[in-house]
N, C-alpha and C positions, 0 to 999 in steps of 0.2 A: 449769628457768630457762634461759633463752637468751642471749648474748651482745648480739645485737643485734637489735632490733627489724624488722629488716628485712622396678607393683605384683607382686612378685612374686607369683607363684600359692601359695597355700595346702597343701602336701603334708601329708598326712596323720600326725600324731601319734602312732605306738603306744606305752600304755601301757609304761611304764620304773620301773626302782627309782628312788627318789628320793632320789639320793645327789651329791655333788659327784666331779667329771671335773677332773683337775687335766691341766694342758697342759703342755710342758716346762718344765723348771726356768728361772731366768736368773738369768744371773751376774755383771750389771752393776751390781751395789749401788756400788761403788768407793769404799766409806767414807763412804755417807749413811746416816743413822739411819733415814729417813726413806725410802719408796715411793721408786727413780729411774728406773723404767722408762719415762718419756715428759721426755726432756730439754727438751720444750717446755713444758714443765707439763702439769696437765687442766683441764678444765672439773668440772663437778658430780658427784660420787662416791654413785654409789648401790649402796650395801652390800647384801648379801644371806647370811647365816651359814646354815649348814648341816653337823651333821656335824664340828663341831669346824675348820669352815674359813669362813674370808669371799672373800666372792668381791665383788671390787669393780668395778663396772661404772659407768665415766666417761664423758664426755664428751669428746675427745681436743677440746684445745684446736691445731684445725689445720682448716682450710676450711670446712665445716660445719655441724661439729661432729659426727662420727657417734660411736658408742657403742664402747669396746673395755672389755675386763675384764680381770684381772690377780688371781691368790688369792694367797692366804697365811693356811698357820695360827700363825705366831709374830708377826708385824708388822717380822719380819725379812730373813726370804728371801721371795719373790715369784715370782711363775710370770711365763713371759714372754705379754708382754701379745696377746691377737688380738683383731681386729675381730669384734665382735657384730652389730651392726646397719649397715648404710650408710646414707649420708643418699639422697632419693630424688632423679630427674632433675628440673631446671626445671619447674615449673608442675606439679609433686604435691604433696602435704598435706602431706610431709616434707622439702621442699627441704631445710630445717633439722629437725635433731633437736632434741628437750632432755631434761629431766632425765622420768625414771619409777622405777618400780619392778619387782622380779620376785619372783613366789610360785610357789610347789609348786601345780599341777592336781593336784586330787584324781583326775581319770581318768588322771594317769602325765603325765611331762616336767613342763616349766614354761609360766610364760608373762609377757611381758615388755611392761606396760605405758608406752608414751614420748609424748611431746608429738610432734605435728607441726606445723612453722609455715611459712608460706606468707606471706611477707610482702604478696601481690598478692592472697591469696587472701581469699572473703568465706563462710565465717570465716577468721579468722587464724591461727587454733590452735584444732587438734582432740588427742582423745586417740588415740592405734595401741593395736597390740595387733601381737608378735612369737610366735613358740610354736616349741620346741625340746624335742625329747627327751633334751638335757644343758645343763650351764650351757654347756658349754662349745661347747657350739651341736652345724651349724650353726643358726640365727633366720631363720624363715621367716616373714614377713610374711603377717597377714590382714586385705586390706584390707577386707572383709566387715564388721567388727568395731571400724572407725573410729567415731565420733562427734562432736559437738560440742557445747557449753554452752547452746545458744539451745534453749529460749528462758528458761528459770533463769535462767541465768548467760551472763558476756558471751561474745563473739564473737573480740575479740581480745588477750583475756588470760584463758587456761583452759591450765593448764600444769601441769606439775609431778605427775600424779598417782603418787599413794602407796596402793598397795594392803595389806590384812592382814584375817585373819579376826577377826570380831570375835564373843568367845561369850556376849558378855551379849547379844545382839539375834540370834547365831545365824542371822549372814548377812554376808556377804562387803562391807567397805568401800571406799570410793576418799574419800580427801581431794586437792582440789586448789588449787591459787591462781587467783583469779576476780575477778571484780567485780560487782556491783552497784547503777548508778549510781555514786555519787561512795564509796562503801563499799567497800575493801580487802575480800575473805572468803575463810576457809576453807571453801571449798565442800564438798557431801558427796552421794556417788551410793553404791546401795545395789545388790545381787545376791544372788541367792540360787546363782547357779553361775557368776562369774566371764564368764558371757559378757551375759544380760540387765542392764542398766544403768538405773535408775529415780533423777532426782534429789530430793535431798531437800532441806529449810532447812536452808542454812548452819550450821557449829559455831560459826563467830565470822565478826564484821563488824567492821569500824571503820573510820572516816569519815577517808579518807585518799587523796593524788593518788596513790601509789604502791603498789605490792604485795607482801602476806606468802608470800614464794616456798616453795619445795623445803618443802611441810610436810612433818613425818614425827608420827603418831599411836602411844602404844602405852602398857599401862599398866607399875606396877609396884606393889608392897602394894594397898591402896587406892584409888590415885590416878591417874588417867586424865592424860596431858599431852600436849601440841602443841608440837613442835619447830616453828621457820620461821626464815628468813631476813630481815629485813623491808628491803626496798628503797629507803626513805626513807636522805638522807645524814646526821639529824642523830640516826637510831635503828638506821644500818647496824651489824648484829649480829644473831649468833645468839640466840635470843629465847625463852621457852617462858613455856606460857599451860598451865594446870593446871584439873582438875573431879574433883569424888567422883565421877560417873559417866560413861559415853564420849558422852552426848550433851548434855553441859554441867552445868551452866553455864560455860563456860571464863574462866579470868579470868588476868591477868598473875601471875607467881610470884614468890615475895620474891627481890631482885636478878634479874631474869629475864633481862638481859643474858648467857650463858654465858662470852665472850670477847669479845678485845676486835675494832674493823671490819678487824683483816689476815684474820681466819677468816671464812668466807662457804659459803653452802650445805652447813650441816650436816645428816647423818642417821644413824641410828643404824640397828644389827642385832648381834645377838647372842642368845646362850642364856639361861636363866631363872640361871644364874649369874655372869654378863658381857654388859654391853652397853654397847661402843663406838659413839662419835660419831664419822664421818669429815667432811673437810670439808677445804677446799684454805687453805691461806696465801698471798694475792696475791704476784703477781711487782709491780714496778716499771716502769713505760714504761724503753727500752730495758736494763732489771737495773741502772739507776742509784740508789743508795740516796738521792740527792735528788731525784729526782720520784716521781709521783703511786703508788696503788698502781690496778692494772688487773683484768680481769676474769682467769679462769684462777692457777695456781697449783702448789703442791707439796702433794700428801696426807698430811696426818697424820690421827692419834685422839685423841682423849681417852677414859677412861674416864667414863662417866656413870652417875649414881645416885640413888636416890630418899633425901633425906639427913632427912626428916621427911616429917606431914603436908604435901603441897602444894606441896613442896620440892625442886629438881633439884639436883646438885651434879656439882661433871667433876675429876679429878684425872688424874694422869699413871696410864697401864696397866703393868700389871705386866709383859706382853709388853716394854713398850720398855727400862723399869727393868734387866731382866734381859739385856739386852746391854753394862752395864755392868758389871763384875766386879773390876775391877781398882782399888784407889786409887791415885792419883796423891799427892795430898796433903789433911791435914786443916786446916780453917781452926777458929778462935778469933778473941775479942776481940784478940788477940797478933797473929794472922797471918789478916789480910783478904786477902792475895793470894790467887786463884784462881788466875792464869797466862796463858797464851798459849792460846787459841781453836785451833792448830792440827791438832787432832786433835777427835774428836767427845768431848763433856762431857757428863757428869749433875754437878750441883751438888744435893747437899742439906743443906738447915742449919733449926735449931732457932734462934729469934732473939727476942731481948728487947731492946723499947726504949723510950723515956719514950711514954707515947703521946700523941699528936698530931705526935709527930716525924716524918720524912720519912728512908726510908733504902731502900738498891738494890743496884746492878750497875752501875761507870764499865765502858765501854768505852772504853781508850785506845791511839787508833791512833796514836798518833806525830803526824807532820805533819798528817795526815788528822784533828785534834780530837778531843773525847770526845762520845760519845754516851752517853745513862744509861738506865736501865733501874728506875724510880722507883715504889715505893709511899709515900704519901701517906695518913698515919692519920691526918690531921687531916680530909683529904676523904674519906676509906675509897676510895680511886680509883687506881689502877696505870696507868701508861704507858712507854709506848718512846718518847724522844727524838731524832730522830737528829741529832747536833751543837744537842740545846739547839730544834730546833723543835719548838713545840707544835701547828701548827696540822694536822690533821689524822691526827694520832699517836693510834695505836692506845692503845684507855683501855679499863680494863674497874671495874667497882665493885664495891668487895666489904666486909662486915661486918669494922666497925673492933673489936679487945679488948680489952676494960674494961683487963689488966693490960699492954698491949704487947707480948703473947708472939706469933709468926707463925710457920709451921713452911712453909719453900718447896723448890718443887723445879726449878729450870732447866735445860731440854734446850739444847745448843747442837751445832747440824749446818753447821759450819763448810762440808761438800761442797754443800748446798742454800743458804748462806745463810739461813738462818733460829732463828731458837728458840723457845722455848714456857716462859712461867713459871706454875706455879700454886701456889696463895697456897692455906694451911690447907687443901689437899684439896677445896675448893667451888668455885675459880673459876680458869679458864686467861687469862694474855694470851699471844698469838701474834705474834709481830713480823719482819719482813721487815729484813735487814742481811750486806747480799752482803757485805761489809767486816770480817765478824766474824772471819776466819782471821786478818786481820794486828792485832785487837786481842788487847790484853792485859787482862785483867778483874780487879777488886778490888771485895769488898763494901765500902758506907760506910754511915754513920748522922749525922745531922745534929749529935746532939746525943752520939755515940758510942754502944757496945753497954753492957746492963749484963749480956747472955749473948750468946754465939756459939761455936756449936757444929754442925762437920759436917764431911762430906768432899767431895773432885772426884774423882768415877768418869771411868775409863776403860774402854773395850772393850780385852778381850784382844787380844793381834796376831795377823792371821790372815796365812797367807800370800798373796800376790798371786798372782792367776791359780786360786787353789784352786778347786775345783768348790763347790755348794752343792746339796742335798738338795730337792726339791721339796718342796711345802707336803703 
């Protein structure tokens, strides 16, 4: 996925183990929960696990957009980030980069599918292909190995590809975002070795001006699902569309919304016993918490899971859980206070309340007003307020409870501005609130608690300046 619409030579591959190359450590966390190693945010985070590590390969939100990557195997310490990919000169297929993905060569190294876009150019956007004997490069470009959508699929919207082997067809997939006349689609190209490319009908269409970005495909139990992005402003969110098998019928999944519109370009990677979602939290036109939110962002995860038949579900990771150790304080019906934002917070509480009543999170900054942080069981609907505005506030929807009971968990990263709440383990809102260090926080319920129970985590104190252990 691109921000705005607007060759080197081929060197030869030798076969490699295929293992993850971790580059030096970096030690600029400075008390974010959350990824800090690009102070200007990134663009679209395409995950790749291996080996008990994820290698996270962005979008650097800066000129371009070229690609740089950054691992970690806790979601705590970070490797310092290097350039993967460059964007190409004026009037090449890659002026701009966008999002792709990277898989293990069965003949040794990798190889690292990315969008090239050319705003002059006719096409507009083709697929690259990069290939490196480590993640950690260097990525030597084959332009041999470009393509484009025509005559399938459109010309200047084919973007996003998402590579994985797939073994029930026992042949190498590409899902991308495309069009088809006035139809949004999941596009789908087929290989038997990662270099021939054959397209195929579409996994999903639908009849819409804008489009289902950054797909990501993959199954789990039973059940085959499609993560996207969809582009439209009155359905921006992360989205997933589900089938008993990988080549459909795909259809929308119960609450298929994941999060609410601060999360954008999600995708997922992980082992058959964890699999995180990554995806950026908008920044604000210029980091003012009352304007708009913008493209690019700060990286988190969520965990994500197959929660039934047909079913996605995202709660907090136990990676990030576990940086909190410490209590601070226990809250009750008795004692709603949470406290002062200025240090990094886990909030988790067990909660009972009349149901259809309306209860949250006040942020109260002083002069600066309150802002609320609201679920709504009478809508089954969550949102971030900031000062009381709704229009355009992050909302996400989720299964209301016969008895009112809701079990939640609130990140708050006072150093990035941001936090993340998710509601009974199924569903995350994400919210952007540079202002969150000078609030003070207290649960409330409309109609009062008839339970509350839980505590405020803190991280242990590390020293300043300490080194950190690479991933």
């Amino acid at each position: 996925m691109l921000a705005s619409m607007l060759g080197a030579a081929l060197l030869a591959v030798a076969p490699a183990a295929v293992q993850a190359q971790t580059p030096a450590a970096q030690t600029a966390q400075d008390g974010a929960v959350y990824f800090a190693g690009e102070p200007g945010g990134i663009g679209d985070p395409n995950p790749y696990y291996e080996n008990g590590v994820y290698s996270i390969f962005y979008l650097k939100n800066e000129g371009r957009h070229p690609w740089w990557m950054s691992q970690t195997s806790d979601l705590s310490t970070w490797s310092k980030p290097i350039e993967a990919v460059k964007v190409g000169e004026q009037g090449s297929a890659d002026v701009w980069t966008g999002s792709g993905s990277v898989i293990a060569d069965p003949a040794g190294g990798y190889r690292l599918f990315y969008t090239g876009h050319d705003p002059n150019g006719a096409p507009m956007e083709v697929t690259m292909v990069a290939r490196a004997a480590s993640l950690a490069g260097p990525w030597i470009k084959d332009p041999q190995a470009t393509f484009a959508g025509k005559p399938t699929y459109d010309q200047r919207d084919f973007r996003d590809p998402f590579v994985i082997w797939n073994p029930q067809t026992k042949a190498y997939w590409m899902v991308l975002a495309s069009r088809q006349k006035f139809d949004a689609v999941i596009a789908l190209y087929t290989s038997p070795d990662l270099v021939k490319w054959t397209a195929a009908a579409p996994l999903y269409s639908e009849r819409s001006p804008l489009n289902l970005e950054v797909p990501d495909l993959f199954s789990e139990g039973d059940d085959w699902f499609i993560v996207f992005s969809d582009q439209r402003e009155e359905y921006r969110l992360v989205r997933y569309l589900t089938a008993p098998k990988s080549d459909g019928k795909y259809e929308y999944g119960r609450f298929n919304g994941l999060d609410g519109r601060a999360f954008y370009a999600g995708r997922t990677a992980g082992s058959g016993r964890e699999r995180l979602l990554f995806g950026w939290v908008a920044h604000k036109e210029l980091h003012k918490d009352s304007r708009d939110l913008v493209w690019g962002g700060d990286l988190i995860a969520h965990a994500v899971r197959r929660a039934g038949p047909g079913v996605l579900a995202v709660s907090l990771p136990d990676a990030v859980a576990r940086q909190f150790s410490t209590e601070r304080a226990r809250i009750s019906s008795a004692q709603t206070l949470i406290g002062a934002a200025d240090e990094a917070l886990l909030v988790r509480a067990a909660i009972t309340v009349k149901p259809g009543d309306r209860f949250g999170v006040s942020f109260d900054a002083g002069k600066g007003g309150k802002s609320v942080l609201e679920l709504d069981t009478a809508k089954g609907e969550a949102a971030f307020l900031y000062r009381g505005q709704g229009a355009n506030a992050p909302r996400v929807a989720f299964p209301r409870t016969v008895d009112g009971h809701y079990v939640v968990d609130l990140v708050i990263d006072p150093k990035l501005g941001l936090g993340v709440l998710y509601i009974n383990r199924f569903r995350a809102l994400s919210f952007r609130y540079y202002g969150v260090d000078k609030s003070d926080l207290a649960l409330f319920a409309d109609g009062g608690f008839s339970q509350l129970a839980g505590s405020v985590m803190v991280r242990p104190a590390r020293k300043q300046g300490a080194g950190e252990s690479p991933p």
